[in-house]
C-alpha positions as CSV (number, residue, x, y, z in Angstrom):
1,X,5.8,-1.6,-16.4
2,X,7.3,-4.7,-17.2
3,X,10.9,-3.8,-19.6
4,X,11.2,-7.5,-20.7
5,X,7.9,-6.9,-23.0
6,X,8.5,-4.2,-24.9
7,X,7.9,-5.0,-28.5
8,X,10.7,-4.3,-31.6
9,X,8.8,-2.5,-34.8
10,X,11.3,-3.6,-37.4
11,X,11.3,-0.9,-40.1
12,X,14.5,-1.8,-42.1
13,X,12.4,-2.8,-45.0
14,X,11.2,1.0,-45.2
15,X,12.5,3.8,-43.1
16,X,16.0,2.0,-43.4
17,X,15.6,1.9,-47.0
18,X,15.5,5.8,-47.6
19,X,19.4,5.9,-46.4
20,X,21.1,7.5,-49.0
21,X,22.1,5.2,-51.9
22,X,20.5,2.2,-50.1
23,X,18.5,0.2,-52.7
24,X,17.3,-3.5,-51.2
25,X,16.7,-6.7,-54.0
26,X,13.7,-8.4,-53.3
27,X,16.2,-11.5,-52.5
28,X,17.7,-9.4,-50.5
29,X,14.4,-8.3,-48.4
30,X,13.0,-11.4,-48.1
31,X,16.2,-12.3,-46.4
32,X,16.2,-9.4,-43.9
33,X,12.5,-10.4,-43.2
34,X,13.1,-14.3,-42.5
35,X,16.1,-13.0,-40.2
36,X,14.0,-10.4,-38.6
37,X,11.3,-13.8,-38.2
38,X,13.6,-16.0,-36.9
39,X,14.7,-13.7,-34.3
40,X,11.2,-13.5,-32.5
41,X,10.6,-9.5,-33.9
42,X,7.7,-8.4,-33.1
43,X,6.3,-6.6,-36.4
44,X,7.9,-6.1,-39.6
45,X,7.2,-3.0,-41.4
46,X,7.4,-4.3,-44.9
47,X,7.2,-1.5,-47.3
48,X,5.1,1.2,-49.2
49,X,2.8,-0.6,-51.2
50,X,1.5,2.8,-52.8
51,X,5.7,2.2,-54.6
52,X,4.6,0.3,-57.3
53,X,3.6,-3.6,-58.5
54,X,7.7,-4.3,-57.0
55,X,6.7,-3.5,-53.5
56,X,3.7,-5.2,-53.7
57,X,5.0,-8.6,-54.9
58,X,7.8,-8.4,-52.1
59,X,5.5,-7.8,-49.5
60,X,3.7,-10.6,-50.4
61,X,6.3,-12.8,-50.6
62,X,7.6,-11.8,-46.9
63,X,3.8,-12.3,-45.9
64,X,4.3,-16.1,-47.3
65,X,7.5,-16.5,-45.9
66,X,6.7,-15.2,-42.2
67,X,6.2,-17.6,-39.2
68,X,5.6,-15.5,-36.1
69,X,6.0,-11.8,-37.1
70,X,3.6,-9.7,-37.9
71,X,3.8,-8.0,-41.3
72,X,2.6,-4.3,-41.3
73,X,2.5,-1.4,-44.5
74,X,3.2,2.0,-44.3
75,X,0.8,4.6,-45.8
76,X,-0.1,8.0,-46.3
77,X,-3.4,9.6,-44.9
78,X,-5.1,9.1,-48.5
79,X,-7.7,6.1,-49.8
80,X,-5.8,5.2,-52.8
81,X,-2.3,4.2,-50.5
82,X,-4.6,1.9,-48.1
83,X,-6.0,0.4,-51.3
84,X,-2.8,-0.3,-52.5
85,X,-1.6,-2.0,-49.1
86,X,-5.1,-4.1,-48.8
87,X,-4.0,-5.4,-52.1
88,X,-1.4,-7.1,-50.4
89,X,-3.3,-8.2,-47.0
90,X,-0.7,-7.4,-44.6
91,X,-1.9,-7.7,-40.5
92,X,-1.6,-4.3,-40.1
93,X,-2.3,-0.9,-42.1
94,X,-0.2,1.7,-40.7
95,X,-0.9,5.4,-41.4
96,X,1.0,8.3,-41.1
97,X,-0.9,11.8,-40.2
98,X,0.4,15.2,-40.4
99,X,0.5,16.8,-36.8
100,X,2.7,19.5,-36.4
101,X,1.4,23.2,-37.7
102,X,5.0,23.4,-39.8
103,X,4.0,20.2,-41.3
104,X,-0.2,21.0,-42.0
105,X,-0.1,24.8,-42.8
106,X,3.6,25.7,-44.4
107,X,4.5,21.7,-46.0
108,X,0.9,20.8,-47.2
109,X,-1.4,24.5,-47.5
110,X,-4.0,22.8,-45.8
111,X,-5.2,23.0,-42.0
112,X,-6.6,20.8,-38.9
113,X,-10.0,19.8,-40.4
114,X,-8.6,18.5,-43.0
115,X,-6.6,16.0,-41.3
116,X,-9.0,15.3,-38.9
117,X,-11.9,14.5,-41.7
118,X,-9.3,12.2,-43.8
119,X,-8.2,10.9,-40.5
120,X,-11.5,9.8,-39.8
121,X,-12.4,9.0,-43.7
122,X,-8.8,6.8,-43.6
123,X,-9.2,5.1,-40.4
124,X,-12.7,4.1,-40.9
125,X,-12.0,2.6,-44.8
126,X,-9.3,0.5,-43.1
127,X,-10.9,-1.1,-40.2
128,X,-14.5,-1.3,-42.1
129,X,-12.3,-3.4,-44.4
130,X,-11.4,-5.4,-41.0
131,X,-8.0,-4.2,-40.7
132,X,-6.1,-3.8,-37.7
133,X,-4.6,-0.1,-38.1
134,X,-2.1,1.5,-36.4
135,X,-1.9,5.5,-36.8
136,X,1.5,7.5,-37.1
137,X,2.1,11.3,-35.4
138,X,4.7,12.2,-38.2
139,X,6.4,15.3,-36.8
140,X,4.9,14.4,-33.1
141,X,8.3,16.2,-31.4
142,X,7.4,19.7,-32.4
143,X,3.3,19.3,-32.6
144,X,1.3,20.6,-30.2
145,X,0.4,18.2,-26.9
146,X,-3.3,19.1,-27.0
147,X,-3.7,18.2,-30.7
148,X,-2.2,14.4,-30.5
149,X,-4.4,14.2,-27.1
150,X,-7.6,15.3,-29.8
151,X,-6.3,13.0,-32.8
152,X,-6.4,10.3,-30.4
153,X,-9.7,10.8,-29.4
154,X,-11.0,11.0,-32.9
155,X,-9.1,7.6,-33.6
156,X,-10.5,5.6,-30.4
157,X,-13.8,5.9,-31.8
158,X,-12.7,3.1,-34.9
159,X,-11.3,1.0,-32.2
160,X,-7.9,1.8,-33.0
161,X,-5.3,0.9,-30.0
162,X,-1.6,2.0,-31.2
163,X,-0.1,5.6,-31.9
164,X,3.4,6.0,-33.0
165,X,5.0,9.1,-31.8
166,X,7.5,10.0,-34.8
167,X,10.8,11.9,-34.3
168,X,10.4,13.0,-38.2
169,X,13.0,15.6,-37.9
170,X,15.3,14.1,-35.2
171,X,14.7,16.8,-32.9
172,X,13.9,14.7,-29.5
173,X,15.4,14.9,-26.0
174,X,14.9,12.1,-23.5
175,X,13.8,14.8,-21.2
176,X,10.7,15.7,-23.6
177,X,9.9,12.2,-24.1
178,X,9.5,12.3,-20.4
179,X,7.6,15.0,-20.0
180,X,5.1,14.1,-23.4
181,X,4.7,10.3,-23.6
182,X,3.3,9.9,-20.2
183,X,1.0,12.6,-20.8
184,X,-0.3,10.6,-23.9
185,X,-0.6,7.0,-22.2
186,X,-2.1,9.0,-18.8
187,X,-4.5,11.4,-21.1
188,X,-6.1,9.0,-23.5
189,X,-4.9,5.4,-22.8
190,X,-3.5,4.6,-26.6
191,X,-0.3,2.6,-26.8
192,X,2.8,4.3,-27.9
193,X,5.4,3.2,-30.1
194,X,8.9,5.3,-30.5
195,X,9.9,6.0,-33.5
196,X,13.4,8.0,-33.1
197,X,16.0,9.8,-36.1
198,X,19.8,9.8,-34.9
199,X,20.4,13.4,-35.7
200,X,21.7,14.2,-32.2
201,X,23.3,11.2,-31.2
202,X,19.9,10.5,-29.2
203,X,17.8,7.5,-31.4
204,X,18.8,5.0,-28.3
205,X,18.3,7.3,-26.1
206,X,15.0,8.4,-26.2
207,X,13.6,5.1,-27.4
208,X,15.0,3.4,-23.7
209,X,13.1,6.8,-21.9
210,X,10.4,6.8,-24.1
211,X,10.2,2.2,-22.8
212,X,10.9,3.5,-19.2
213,X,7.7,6.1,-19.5
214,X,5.3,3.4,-20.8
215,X,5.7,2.9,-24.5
216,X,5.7,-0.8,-25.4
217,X,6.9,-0.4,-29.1
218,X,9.7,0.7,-30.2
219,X,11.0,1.5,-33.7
220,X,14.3,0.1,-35.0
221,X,16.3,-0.6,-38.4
222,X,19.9,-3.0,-38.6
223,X,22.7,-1.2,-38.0
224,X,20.4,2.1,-37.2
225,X,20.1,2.7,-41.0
226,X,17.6,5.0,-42.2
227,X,17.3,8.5,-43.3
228,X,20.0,11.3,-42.8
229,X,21.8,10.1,-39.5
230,X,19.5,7.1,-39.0
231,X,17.4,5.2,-37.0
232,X,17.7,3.6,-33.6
233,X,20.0,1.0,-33.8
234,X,18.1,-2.5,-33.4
235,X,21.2,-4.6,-32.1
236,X,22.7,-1.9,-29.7
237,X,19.1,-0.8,-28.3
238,X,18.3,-4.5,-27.6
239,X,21.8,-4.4,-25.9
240,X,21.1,-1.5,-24.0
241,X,17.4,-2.8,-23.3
242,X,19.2,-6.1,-21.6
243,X,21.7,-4.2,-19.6
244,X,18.9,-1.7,-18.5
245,X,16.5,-4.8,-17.0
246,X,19.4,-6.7,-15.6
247,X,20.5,-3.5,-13.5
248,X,17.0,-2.9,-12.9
249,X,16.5,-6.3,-11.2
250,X,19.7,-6.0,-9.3
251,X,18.4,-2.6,-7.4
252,X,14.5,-4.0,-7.6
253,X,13.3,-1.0,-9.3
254,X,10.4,-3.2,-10.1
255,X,9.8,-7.2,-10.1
């Protein structure tokens, strides 16, 4: 693949919000959007507009304020949460889905029918409302292979092109990302986007394998804030990103 297109999912305006005592102003947003704007980043993941009338009225304002990014929500696997984002007409609705068997039989009591019928029941309110939609593995690192390869079937039916294989936990390896992210391109031809926790030391890391095996999207907050140890670092993975494709040129490991 081509390394100079790989596409930076901005999630500073939520992920990188959870950090512990971080609290944005809308001012304060709407700033860190226009920057993120400005700077040519591909998609900015806005906020939770399930939050609250607040979240709503700053997501609209970065949605009137936006030149060339494209403004995304983030939502749970429920109808109420993707009513709350279409309030606020973003360009995407991103939804997150349970898929590990820690996460669907000991966190929520409930088991694999039940997120595959809301899956379908979520995906298909979305796009009949003409949305593009984007679907999150949360807890993809320690979920079974097989099942993402069936919950992308399920989700190719709706027309839906973009997974994002979530790190929830931090638990990654770049050698696991090689060994599970081709797999998922190869198996069922679904984009993949990296979304990577700092736990280890590994956020950058396994976002530049996961870029090197195929996935064109990769998450990122400023300054790698985010939940317990963070995110992947948006300025030092562009940096490593730049330093990767230079050397890459140099030894013609591809055109």
């Amino acid at each position: 693949m081509n390394l100079e297109y790989i596409n930076i999912v901005d999630t500073t305006l939520r992920d990188g919000e959870q950090s512990a005592g971080k609290a944005f102003s809308i001012d304060e947003k709407l700033e860190i959007a226009r920057c993120m704007d400005e700077n040519d980043i591909y998609q900015i993941e806005a906020g939770i507009p399930a939050m609250g009338d607040l979240e709503k009225e700053c997501i609209k304002r970065i949605l009137n304020i936006r030149k060339k990014s494209l403004i995304s929500t983030w939502n749970r696997m429920n109808i109420k949460d993707i009513s709350d984002s279409i309030d606020c007409k973003p360009d995407i609705i991103h939804i997150s889905v349970p898929t590990s068997d820690i996460q669907i039989f000991s966190n929520l009591k409930k088991d694999k029918k039940w997120v595959e019928d809301n899956l379908r029941e979520c995906v298909y309110f979305a796009r009949n409302k003409g949305y593009e939609v984007t679907i999150g593995f949360e807890d993809a690192s320690r979920a079974e292979i097989n099942y993402l390869i069936k919950l992308c079937q399920i989700i190719k039916e709706f027309g839906v092109k973009r997974i994002r294989y979530a790190d929830t936990v931090g638990i990654l390896t770049p050698s696991l990302v090689k060994h599970t992210v081709p797999i998922l391109i190869d198996t069922t031809g679904m984009e993949v986007e990296i979304h990577a926790h700092n736990d280890f030391g590994m956020a950058i890391p396994v976002s530049m394998e996961a870029v090197k095996c195929g996935a064109n999207y990769v998450n990122c907050t400023l300054n790698g804030i985010g939940e317990r140890a963070g995110n992947c670092n948006l300025q030092d993975f562009i940096k490593a990103l730049d330093s990767y494709i230079e050397r890459s040129k140099n030894h013609k490991i591809f055109p």
